[in-house]
N, C-alpha and C positions, 0 to 999 in steps of 0.2 A: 713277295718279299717287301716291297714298295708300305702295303698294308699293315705288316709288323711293325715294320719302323714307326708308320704315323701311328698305331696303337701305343706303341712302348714312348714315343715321344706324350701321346693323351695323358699316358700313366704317369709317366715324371714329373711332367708339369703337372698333374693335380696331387698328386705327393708332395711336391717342393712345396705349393703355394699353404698345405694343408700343414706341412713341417714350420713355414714361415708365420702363418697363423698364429701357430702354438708356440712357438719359440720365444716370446714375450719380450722378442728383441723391436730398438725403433730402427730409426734405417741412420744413424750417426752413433758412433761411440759407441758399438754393441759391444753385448757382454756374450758371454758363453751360452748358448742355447735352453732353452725349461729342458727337463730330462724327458719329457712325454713328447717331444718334436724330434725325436732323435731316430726313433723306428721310422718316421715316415722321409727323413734323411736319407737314411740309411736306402730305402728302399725305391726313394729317389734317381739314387745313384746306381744303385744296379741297373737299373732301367737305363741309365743314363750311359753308364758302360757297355751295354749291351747293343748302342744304335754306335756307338763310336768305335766298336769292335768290325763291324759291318763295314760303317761310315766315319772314318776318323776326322773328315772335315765336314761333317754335319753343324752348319750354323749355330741351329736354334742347340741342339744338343752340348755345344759347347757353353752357350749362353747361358745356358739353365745349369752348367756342372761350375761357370764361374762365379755363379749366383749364390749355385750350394755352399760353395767352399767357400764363400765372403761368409752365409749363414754362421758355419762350422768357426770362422774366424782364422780359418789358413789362408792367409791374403797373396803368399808369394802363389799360391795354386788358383787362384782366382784370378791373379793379375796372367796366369800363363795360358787361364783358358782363355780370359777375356782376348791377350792375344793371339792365339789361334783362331779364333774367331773372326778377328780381323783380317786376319790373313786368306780365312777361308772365304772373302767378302762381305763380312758384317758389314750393314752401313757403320759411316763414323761419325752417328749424327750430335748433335750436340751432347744429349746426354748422355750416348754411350759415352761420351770422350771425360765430360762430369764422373762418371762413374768411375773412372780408368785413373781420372788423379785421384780421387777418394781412396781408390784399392794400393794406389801406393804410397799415397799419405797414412792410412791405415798400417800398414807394411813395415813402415818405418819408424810408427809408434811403436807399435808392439816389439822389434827388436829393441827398441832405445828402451822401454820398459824391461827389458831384461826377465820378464816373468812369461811362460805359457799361459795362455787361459783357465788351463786346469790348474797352472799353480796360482793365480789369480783367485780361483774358488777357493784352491785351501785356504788361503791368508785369511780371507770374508769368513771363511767358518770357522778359523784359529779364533780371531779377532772377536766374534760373536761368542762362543764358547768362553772367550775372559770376560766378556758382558762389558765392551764395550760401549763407552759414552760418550757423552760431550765433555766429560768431567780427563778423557783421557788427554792431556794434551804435549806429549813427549809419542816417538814414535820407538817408546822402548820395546813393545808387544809385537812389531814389525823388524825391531831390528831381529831382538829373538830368534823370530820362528824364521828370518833367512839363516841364522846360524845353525839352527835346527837342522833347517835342508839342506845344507852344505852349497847354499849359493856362491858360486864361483865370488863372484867379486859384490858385496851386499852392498858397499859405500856408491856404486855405482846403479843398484837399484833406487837405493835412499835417493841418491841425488834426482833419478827419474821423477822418482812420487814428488820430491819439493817441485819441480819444472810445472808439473802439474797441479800446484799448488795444495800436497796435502802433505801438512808438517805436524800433524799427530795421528794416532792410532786412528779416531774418530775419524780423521779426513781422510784417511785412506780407505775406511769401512765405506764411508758415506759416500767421498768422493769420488773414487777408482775403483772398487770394486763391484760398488752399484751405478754409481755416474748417471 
């Protein structure tokens, strides 16, 4: 059994590392993942589920599902494994600790954005689709497409994007959506 585990732990981690690769994310202010790092995510995680089905307090297995789920951009799942991890003995050496405010700093962007990841992607490819430019500089194509989607409260998006300093179409394409 012992041998399973260290196999499906070998398979994750060269899955995740090979999903991270491809993902064409950096390691600050990521976006949503390339679509071609998603199968080796995905297959990550099952791996990953499979040793913590066994071993629910497996370190390393938790380290690598907090990792995934930063990848994915689900921070509150990330912050939950990283603490379990903790708990299950993780060192708490300096950088894990760096990483731990990062994932709740991250955390608290993305609810203050008011937008998912995915709807993050659609805005970029609304936005793109009107052929956006530098020439845009009212944030009418954004206010828009949150009316479109029935964004609960948009004024309270808009205010996110200015916090972040993008106060036209263009700086939202340029600056928040690709960042």
């Amino acid at each position: 059994m012992e041998d399973k585990i260290l196999d499906s732990l070998k398979a994750a981690r060269e899955s995740l590392q090979l999903g991270m690769r491809l993902s064409n994310q950096g390691s600050y202010a990521r976006r949503a993942p390339s679509p071609g790092s998603l199968p080796f995510f995905a297959k990550a995680q099952e791996q990953l589920e499979e040793v913590l089905t066994e071993l629910p307090d497996n370190r390393e297995a938790l380290v690598m599902m907090s990792q995934l789920a930063e990848c994915l951009l689900t921070y509150d799942k990330a912050l939950s494994y990283l603490t379990r991890a903790f708990d299950a003995g993780e060192p708490k050496s300096k950088k894990s600790l760096k990483r731990l405010a990062l994932l709740r700093e991250n955390s608290h962007a993305w609810r203050d954005l008011g937008l998912t990841p995915e709807m993050l992607r659609e805005l970029a490819d609304h936005l793109e689709s009107e052929g956006v430019t530098t020439d845009h500089t009212t944030l009418r194509l954004t206010r828009d497409w949150l009316m479109e989607k029935h964004i609960a409260d948009p004024e309270s998006v808009i205010a996110a994007l200015e916090r972040r300093g993008a106060f036209s179409d263009f700086q939202v394409l340029a600056n928040i959506c690709y960042g």
